[in-house]
C-alpha positions in Angstrom: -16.5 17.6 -25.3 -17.1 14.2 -26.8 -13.7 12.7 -25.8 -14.3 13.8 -22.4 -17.1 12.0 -22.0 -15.7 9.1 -23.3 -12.8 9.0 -21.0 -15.1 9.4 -18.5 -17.5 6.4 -19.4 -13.7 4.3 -19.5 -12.6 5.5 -16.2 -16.2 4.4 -14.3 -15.9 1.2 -16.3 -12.3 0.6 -15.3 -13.9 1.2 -11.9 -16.6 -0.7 -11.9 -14.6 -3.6 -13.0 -12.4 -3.9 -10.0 -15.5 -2.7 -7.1 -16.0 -5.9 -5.0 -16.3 -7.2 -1.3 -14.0 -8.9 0.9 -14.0 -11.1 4.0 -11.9 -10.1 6.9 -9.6 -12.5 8.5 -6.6 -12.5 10.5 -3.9 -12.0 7.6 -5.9 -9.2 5.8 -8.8 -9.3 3.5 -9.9 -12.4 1.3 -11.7 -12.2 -2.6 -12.3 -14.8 -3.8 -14.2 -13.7 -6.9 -12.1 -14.3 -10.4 -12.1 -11.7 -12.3 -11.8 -9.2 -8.9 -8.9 -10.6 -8.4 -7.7 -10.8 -11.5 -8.4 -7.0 -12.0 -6.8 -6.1 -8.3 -3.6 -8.1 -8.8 -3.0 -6.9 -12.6 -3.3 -3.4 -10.8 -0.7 -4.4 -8.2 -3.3 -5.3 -5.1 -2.8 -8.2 -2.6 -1.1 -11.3 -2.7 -2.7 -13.9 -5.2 -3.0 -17.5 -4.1 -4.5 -20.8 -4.6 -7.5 -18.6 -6.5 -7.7 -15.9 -4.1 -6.7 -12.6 -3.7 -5.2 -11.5 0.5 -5.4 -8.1 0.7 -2.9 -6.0 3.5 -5.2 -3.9 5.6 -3.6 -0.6 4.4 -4.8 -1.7 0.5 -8.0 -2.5 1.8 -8.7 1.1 4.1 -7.4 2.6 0.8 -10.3 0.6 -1.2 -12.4 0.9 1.1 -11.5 4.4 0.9 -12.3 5.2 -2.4 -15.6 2.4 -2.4 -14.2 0.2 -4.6 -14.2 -2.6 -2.1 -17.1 -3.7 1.0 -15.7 -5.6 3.4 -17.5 -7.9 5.8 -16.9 -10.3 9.3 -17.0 -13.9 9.3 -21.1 -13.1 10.4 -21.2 -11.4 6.8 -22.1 -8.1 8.4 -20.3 -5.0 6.9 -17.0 -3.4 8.8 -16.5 0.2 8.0 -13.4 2.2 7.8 -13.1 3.1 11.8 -13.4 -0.3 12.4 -11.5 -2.2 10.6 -8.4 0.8 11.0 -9.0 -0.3 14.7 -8.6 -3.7 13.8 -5.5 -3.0 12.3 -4.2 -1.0 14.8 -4.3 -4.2 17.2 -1.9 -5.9 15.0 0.6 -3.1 14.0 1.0 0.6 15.9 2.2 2.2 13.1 -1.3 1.6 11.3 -2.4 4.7 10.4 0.5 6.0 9.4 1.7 2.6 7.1 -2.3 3.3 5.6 -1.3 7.5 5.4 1.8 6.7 3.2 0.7 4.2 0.8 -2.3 6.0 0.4 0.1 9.2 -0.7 1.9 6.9 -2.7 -0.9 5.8 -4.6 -2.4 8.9 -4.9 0.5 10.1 -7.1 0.9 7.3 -9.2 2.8 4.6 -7.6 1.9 0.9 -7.9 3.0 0.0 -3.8 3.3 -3.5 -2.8 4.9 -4.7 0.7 8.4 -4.3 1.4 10.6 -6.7 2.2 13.8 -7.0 4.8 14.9 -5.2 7.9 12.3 -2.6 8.9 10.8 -1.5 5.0 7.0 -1.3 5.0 6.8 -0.8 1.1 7.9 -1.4 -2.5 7.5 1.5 -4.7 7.3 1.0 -8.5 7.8 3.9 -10.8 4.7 4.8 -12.8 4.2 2.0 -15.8 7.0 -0.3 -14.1 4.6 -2.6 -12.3 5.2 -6.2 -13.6 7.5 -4.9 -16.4 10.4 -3.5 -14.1 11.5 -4.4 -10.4 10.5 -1.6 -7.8 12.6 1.2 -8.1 12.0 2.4 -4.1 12.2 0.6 -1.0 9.9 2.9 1.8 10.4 3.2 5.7 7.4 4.9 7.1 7.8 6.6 10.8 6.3 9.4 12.6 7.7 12.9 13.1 9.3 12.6 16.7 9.1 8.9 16.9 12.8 7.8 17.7 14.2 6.1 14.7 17.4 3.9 16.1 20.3 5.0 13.8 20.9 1.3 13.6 17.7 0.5 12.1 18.1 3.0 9.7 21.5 1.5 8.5 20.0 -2.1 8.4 17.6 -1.0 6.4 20.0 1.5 3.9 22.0 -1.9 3.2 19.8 -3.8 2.9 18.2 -1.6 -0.4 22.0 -0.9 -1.3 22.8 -4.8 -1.9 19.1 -5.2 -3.8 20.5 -1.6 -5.9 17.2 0.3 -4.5 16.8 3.9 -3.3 15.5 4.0 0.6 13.3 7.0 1.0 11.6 7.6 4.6 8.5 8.3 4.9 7.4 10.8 7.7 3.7 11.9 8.7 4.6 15.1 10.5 1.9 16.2 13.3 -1.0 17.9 10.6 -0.7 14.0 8.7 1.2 15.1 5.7 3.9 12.6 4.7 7.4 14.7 3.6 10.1 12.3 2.0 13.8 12.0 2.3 15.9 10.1 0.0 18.4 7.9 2.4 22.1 7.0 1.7 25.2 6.6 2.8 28.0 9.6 3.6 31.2 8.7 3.9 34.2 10.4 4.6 37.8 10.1 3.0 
């Protein structure tokens, strides 16, 4: 009984340490507090620069998610969840279900950074790999009955093939769970 209280004392410490507030702007959200982004990068959060920490709008809904970040306008009044998904939505379509997959991702242990290349929305790092080991995953996120250009999808396989990655795809199907399909090439002799 003891130990479980102590592991529960760490675990509201560990959040505690990382619970801040952001500034929206145009390329995401902005910390600018040290140790926050410190604590947000070492846990594979945003893009660190010049002292500051840009977060992506799908790591911020999912911190903003689980209250661990309070995000406010350039008038320093506080955007909710709705809001600032809608504000995302303006920039990118595929919003909510970019912020539906790396939320599942995270949720069962990946660290998930942006992807990089043709058409891949995410990085996926085995548990514990995260700035010991490059990501193991490269992840293409679509909607169930959203045409997916076969083209695209080859791009995209060759792509992780010449950086020796595994392309999963990502689909929300129509009750927003995401399913997973590992991706590679058949070829015929």
């Amino acid at each position: 009984m003891t130990v479980k209280a102590n592991e529960r004392q760490t675990n509201s410490t560990n959040v505690s340490e990382i619970k801040t507030t952001g500034i929206l702007t145009e390329e995401g959200i902005s910390i600018t507090e040290k140790s926050k982004v410190d604590a947000l990068s070492q846990r594979g959060y945003g893009r660190s620069e010049n002292y500051m920490l840009t977060l992506a709008f799908y790591e911020a809904l999912y911190l903003l998610d689980k209250e661990l970040l309070e995000v406010k306008d350039e008038k320093g009044e506080e955007v909710d969840f709705q809001s600032l998904l809608h504000y995302f939505e303006k920039a990118n379509e595929n919003a909510w279900v970019k912020y539906l997959v790396y939320r599942d991702l995270r949720s069962r242990g990946y660290v998930v950074r942006e992807g990089f290349g043709p058409r891949t929305d995410f990085r996926a790092y085995d548990r514990g790999a995260y700035g010991k080991d490059t990501a193991a995953y490269m992840v293409l996120s679509t909607q169930e009955g959203k045409p997916l250009p076969i083209g695209d999808l080859e791009l995209s396989l060759r792509h992780c093939q010449s950086e020796k990655k595994e392309l999963t795809l990502a689909v929300m199907n129509r009750r927003g769970e995401i399913v997973y399909y590992s991706v590679s090439q058949l070829t015929f002799k």
